[in-house]
PAKE-115404 format. One record per atom (N, C-alpha, C): x negated, y negated, z negated; residue in three letters. Coordinates in steps of 0.001 Angstrom, whole numbers, plus 500000, padded with zeros to 6 digits. Last residue first. Layout:
REM residues N
XYZALA/...
END
This chain:
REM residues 287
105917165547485846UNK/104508164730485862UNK/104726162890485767UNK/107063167391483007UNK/107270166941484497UNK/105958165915484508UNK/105645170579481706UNK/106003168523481601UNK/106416168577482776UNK/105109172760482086UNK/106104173044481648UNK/106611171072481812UNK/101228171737481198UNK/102224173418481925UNK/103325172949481284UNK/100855168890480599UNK/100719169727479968UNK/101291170721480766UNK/098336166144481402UNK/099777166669481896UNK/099097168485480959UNK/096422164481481015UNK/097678163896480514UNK/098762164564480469UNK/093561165738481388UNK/094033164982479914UNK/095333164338479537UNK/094178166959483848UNK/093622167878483063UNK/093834166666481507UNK/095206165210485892UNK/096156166503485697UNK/095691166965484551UNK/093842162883485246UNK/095015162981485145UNK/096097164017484786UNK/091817163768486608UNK/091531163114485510UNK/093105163263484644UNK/092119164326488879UNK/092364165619488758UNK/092098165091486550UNK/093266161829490591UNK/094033163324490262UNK/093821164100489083UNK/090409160788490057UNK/091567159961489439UNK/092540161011489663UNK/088882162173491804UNK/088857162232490357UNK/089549162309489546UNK/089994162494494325UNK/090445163571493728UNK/090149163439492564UNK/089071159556494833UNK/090325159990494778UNK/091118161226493739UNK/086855159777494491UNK/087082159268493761UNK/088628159162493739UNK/086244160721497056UNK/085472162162495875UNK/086473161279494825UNK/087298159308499090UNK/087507160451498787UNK/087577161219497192UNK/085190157133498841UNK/086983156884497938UNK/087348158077497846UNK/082917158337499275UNK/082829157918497903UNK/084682158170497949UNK/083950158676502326UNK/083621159933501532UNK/083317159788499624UNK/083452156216503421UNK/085298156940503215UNK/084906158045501996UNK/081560155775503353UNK/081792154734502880UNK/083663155403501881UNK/080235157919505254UNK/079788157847504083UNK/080831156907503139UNK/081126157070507935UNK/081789157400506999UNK/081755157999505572UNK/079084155910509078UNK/079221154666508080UNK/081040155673507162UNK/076443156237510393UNK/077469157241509766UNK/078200156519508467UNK/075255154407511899UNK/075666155661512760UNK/076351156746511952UNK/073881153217510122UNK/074669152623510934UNK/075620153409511899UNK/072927153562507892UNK/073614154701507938UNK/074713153801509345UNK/070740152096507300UNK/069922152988507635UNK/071719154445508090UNK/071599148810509062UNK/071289149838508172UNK/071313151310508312UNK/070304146292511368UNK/070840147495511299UNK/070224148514509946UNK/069413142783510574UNK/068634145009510774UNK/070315145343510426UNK/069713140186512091UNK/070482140641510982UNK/069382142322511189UNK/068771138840513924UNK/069399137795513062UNK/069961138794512060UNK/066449138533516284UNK/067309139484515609UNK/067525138926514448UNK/065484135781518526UNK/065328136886517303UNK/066470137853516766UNK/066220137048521908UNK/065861135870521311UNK/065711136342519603UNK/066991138159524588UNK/065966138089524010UNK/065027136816522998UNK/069640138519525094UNK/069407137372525293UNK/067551136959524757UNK/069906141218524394UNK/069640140882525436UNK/069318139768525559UNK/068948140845521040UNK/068332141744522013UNK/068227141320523444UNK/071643139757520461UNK/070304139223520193UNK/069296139570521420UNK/073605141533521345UNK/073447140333522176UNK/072459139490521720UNK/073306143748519792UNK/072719143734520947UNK/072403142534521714UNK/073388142525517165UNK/072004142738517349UNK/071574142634518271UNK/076194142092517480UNK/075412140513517292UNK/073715141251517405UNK/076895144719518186UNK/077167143363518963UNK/076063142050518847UNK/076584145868515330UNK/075808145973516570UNK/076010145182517242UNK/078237144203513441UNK/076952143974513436UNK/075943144536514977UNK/080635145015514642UNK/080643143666514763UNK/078644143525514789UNK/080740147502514273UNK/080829147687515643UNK/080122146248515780UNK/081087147654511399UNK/079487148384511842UNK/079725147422513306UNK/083197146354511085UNK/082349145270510400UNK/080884146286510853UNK/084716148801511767UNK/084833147177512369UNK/083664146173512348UNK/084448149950509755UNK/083933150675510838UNK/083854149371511827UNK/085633149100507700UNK/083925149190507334UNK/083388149195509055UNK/088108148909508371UNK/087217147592508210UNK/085787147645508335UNK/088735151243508410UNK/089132150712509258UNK/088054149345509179UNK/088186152073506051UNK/087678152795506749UNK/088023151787508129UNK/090232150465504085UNK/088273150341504497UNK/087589150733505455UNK/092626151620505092UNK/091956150199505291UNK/090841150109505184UNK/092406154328503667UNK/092666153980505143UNK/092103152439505378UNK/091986154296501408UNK/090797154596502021UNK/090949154456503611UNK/094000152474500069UNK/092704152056499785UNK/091545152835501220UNK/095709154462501029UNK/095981153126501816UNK/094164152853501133UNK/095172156461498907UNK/095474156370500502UNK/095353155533501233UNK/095981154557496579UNK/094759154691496640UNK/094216155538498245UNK/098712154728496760UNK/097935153522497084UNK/096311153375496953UNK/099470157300496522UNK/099544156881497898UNK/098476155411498100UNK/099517157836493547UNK/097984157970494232UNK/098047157571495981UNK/102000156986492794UNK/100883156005492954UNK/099384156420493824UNK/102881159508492454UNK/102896158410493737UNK/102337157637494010UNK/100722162046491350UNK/101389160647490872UNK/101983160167492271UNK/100699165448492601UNK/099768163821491819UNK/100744162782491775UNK/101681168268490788UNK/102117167414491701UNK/101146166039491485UNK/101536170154489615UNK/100388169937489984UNK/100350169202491121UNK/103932170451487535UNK/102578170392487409UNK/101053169980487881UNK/105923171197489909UNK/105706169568489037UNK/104091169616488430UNK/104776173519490414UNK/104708172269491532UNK/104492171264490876UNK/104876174752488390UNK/103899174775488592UNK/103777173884489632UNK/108022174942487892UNK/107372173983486730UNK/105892173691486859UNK/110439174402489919UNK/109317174862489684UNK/108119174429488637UNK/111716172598491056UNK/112244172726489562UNK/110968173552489339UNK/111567170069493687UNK/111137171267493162UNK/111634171919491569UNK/111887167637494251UNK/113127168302494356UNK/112863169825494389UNK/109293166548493402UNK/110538166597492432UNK/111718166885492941UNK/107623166857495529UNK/107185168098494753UNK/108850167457493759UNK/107828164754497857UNK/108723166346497544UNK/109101166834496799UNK/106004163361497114UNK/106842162560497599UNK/108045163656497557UNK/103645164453496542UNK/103987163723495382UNK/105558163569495790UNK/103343165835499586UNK/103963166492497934UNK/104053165901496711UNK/102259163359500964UNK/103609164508501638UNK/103928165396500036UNK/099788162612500106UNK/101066161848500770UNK/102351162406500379UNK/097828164242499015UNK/098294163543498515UNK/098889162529498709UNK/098511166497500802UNK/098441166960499251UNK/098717165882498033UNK/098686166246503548UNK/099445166415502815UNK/099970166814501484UNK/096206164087503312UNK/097334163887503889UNK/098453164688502989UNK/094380165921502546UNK/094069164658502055UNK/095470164275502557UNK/093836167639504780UNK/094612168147503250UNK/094878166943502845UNK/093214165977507520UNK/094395166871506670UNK/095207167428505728UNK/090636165207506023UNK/091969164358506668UNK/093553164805506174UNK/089631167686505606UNK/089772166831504492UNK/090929165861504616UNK/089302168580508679UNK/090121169630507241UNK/090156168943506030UNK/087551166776509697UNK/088667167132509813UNK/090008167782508858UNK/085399166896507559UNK/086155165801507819UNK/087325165966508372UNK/085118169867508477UNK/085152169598507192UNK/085632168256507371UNK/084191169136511181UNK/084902170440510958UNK/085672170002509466UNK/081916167419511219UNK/083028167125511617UNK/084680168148511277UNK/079995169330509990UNK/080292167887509715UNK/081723167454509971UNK/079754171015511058UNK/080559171273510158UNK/080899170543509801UNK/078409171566513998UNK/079852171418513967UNK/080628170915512502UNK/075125171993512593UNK/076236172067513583UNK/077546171208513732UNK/075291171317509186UNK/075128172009509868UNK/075580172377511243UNK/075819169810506750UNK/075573169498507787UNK/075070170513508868UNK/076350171942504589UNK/078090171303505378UNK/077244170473506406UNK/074473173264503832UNK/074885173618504851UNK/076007172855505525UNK/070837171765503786UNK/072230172043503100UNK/072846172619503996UNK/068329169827503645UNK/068389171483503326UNK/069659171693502454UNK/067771167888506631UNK/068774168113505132UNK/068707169541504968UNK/064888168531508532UNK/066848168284508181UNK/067040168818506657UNK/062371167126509689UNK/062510167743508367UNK/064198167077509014UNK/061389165724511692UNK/061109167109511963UNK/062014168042510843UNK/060341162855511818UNK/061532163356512672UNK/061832164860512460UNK/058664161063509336UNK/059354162589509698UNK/060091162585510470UNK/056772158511510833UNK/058035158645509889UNK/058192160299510715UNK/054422157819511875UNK/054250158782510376UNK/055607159290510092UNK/054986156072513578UNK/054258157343513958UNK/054158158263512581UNK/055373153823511450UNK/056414154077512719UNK/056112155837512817UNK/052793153238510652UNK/054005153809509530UNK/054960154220510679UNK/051358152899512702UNK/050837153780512209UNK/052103154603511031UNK/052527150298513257UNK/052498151139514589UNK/052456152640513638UNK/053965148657510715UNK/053276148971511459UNK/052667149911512248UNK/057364146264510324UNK/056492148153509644UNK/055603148120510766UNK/058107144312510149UNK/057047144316509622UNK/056029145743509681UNK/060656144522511091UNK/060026143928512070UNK/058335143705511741UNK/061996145747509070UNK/061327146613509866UNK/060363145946510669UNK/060773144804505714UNK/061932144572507012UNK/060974145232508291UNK/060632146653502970UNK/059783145739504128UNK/060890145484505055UNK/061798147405500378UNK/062666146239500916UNK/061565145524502367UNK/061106149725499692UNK/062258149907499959UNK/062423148445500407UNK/057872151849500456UNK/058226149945500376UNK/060014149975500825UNK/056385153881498982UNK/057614153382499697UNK/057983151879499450UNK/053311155401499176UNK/053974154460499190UNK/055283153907499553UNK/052449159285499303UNK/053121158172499709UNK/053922156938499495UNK/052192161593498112UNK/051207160548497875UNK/051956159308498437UNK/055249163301496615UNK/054423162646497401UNK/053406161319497323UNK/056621163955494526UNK/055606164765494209UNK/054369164132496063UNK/059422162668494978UNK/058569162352493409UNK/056887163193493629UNK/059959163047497297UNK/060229161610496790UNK/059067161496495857UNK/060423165318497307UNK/059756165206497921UNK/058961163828497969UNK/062592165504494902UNK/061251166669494809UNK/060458165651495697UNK/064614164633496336UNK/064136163922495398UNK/062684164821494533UNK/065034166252498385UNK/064740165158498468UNK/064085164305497344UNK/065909168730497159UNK/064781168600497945UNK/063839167704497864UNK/068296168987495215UNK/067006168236494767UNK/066004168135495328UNK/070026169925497201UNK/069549170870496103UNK/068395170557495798UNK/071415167871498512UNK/070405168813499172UNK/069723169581498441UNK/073088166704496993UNK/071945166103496597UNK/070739166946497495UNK/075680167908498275UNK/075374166778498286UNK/073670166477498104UNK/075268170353497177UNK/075216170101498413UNK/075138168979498899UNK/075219170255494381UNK/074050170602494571UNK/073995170106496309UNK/078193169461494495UNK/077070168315494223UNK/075905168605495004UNK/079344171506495723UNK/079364170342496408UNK/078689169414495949UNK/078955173832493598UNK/078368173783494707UNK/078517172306495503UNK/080283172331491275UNK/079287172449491235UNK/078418172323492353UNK/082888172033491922UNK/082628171286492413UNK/081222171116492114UNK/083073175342492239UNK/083337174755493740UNK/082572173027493544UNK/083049175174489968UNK/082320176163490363UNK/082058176011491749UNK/085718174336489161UNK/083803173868488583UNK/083142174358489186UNK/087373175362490309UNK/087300174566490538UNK/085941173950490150UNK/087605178244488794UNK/087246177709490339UNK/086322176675490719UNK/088102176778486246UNK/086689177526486293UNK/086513177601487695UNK/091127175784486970UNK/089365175645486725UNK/088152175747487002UNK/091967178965487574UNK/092109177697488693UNK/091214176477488215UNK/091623179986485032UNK/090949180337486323UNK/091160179190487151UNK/093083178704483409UNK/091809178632483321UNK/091189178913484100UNK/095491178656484644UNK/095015177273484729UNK/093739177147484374UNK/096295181423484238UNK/095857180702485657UNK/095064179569485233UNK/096173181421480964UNK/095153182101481845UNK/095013181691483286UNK/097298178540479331UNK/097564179423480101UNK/096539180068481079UNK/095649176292477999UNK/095539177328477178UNK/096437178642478338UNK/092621174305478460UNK/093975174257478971UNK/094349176001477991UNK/090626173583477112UNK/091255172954476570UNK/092772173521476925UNK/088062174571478384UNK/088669174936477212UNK/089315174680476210UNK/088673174056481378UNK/088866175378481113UNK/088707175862479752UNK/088708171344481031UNK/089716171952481195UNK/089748173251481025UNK/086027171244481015UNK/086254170693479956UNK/087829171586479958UNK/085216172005483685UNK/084636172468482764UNK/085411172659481014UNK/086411169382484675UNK/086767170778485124UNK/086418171682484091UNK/084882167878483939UNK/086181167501483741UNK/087307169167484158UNK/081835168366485393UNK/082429167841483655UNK/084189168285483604UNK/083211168405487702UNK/082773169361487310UNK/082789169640485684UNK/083466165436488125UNK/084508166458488299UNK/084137167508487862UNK/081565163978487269UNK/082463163807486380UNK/083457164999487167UNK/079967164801489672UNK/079121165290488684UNK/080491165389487650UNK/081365163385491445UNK/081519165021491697UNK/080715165289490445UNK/080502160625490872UNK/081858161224490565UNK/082321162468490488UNK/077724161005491130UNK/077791160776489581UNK/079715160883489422UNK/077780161012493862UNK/077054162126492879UNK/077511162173491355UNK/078924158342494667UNK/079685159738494684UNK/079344160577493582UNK/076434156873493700UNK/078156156831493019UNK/078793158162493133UNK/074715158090495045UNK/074401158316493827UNK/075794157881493252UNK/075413156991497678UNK/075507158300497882UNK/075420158516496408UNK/075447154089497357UNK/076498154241497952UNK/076571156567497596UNK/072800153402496098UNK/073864153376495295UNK/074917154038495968UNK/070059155626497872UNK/071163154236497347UNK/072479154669496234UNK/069157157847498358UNK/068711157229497439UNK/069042155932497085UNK/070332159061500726UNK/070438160054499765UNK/069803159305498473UNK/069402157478503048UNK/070703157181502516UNK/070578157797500898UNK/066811159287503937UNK/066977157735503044UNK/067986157722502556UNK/067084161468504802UNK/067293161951503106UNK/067019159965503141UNK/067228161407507574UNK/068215161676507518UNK/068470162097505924UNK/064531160129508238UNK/065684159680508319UNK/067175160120507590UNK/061700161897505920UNK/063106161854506992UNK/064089160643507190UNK/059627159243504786UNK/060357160182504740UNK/061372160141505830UNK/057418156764505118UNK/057862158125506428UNK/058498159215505962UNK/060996154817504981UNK/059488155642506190UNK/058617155889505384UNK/063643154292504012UNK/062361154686503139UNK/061299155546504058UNK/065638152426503537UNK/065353152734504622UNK/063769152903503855UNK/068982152740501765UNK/067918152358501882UNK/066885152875502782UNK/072222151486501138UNK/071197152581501763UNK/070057152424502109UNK/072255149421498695UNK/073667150467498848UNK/072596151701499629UNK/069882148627499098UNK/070384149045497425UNK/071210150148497747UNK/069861147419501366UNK/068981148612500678UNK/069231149266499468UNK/071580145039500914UNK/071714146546502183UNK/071296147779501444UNK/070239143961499619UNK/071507144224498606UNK/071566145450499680UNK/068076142983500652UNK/067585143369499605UNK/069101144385499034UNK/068920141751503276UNK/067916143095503254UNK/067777143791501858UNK/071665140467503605UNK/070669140829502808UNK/070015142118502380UNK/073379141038504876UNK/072592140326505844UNK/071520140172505314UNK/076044142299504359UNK/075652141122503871UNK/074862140419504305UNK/076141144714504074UNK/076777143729505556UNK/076456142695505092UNK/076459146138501634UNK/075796146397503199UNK/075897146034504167UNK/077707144220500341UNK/076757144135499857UNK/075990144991500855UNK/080807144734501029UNK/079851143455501274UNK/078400143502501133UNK/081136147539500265UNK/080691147239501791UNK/079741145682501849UNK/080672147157497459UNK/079508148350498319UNK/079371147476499660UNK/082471145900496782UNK/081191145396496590UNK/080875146284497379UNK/084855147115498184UNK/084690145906498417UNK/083208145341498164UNK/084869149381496722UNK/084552149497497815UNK/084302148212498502UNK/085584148441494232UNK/083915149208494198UNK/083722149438495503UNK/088236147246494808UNK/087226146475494045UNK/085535147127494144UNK/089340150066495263UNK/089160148752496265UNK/088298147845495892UNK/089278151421492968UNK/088773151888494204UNK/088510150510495540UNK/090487149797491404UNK/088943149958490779UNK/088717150689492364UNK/093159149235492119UNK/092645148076491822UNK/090509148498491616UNK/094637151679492763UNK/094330150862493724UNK/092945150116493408UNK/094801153668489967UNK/095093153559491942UNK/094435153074493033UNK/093870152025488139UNK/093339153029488571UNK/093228153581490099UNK/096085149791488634UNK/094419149456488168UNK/093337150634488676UNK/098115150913488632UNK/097891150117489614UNK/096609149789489698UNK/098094152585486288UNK/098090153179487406UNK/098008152418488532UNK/098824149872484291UNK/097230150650484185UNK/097284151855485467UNK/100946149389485376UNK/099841148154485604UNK/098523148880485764UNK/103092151201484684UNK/102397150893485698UNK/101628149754486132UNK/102427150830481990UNK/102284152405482599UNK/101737151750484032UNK/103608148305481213UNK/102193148795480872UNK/101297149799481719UNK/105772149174482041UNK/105413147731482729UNK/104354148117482450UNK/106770150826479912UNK/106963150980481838UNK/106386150329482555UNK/106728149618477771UNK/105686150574478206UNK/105739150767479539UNK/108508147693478270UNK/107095147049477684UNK/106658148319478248UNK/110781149253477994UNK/110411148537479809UNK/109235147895479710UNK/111039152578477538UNK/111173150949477301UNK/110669150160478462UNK/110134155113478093UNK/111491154714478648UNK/111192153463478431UNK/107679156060477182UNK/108902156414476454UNK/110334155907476746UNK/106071157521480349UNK/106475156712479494UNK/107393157035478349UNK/103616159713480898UNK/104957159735481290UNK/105343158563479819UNK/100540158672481805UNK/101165159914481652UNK/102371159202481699UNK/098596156783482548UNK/098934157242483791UNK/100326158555483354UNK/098267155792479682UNK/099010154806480337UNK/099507155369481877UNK/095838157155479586UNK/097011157630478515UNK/098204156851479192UNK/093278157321480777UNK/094295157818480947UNK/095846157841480486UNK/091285156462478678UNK/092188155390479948UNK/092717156040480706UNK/091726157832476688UNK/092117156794476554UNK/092454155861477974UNK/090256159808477387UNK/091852160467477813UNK/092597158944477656UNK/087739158890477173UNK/088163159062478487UNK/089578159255478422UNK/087666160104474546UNK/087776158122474825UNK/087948158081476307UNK/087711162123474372UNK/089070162218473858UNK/088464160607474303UNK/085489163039476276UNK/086830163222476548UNK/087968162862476023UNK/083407162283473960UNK/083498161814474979UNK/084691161478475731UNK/083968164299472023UNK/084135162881471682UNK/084259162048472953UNK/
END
């Protein structure tokens, strides 16, 4: 029941009947999907961590002593959106493997769940955090401002405990951003833009929309802005600092990894693909 009211806001990304009411329709609701809901959820997130408000900062990442530094983020809105999009990929994957009816496409599925299974659990650090969260004596004050925390909470915070996962690991961080760039480029730049001088009925198939370029641009520009709007806030802290006069804004808890911000449009990228490939497109359709 679920899936068939989900295919509903899909139905407008599939292939028109030619008229120019539906053509116009088609592409309003792929402009909406594309562009219009990824930019709009990235727009609140960022404002709302730059804002200057301790209370909305914290929402998106939150600064929770004396747990690790490196599991606060792991309890805002900004990391629990993703979670809840890789959660709908797996759903959606799942769902495909008993809906689609050719044997690859069930395997290439079932892969695929199975892959986006492991990337939640990897994401959420395989419920460490939130184990450690729930079964500790410890008070969390998510909105003190630091200039309040005292000598004894300072000296308490964990430096010792890392994420119990592996894509942070070493090099991988970056390794994996790299190799995302990349695919991310030519999977969903370079072969929407090809895949129809293909006849191949498994290219067309699994070709993404053009439109998904504008959801590209969605993650290129933020990324550009978010990272702008980190460099801007250090500036105004440091030149607080030197001029030794008050600090007019805290630094948030992901000031130093603000590509968290890219990594939601990411996951929400491949949604809107893969939402698409599995409730609108059939083996043998053009896309």
């Amino acid at each position: 029941h679920f899936m068939k009211k989900t295919k509903l806001f899909f139905y407008f990304t599939h292939e028109s009947d030619g008229t120019a009411t539906s053509e116009a329709m088609m592409n309003k609701t792929k402009i909406l999907f594309y562009l219009g809901i990824p930019l709009v959820l990235s727009c609140i997130l960022t404002a709302m961590y730059f804002s200057g408000n301790i209370v909305l900062q914290r929402l998106v990442s939150p600064v929770l002593p004396p747990m690790s530094p490196d599991a606060w983020r792991e309890f805002g809105l900004l990391e629990n959106v993703a979670n809840i999009i890789i959660l709908a990929l797996f759903v959606l994957a799942c769902y495909a493997v008993r809906i689609k009816r050719h044997l690859l496409e069930r395997v290439g599925f079932c892969v695929l769940a199975c892959m986006f299974l492991f990337v939640f659990l990897e994401e959420i650090d395989y419920g460490t955090h939130f184990y450690n969260y729930a079964t500790t004596d410890e008070e969390y004050n998510w909105f003190l401002p630091k200039t309040e925390w005292s000598q004894e909470l300072i000296q308490s915070i964990d430096l010792d405990t890392k994420p119990f996962n592996l894509h942070n690991k070493g090099d991988a961080v970056d390794t994996v951003k790299k190799f995302m760039d990349v695919g991310a480029v030519l999977f969903f730049v370079v072969f929407p833009l090809v895949a129809s001088r293909f006849n191949n009925r498994w290219i067309r198939y699994a070709a993404p929309d053009r439109y998904v370029i504008l959801t590209i641009l969605v993650i290129v520009i933020m990324h550009f802005v978010v990272h702008e709007l980190g460099d801007w806030e250090k500036d105004v802290v440091q030149a607080a600092i030197t001029a030794g006069g008050p600090i007019p804004r805290e630094l948030g808890s992901i000031s130093n990894n603000l590509s968290e911000f890219r990594e939601l449009n990411t996951y929400y990228l491949v949604a809107v693909y893969l939402g698409n490939l599995v409730l609108n497109k059939t083996l043998g359709q053009d896309a």
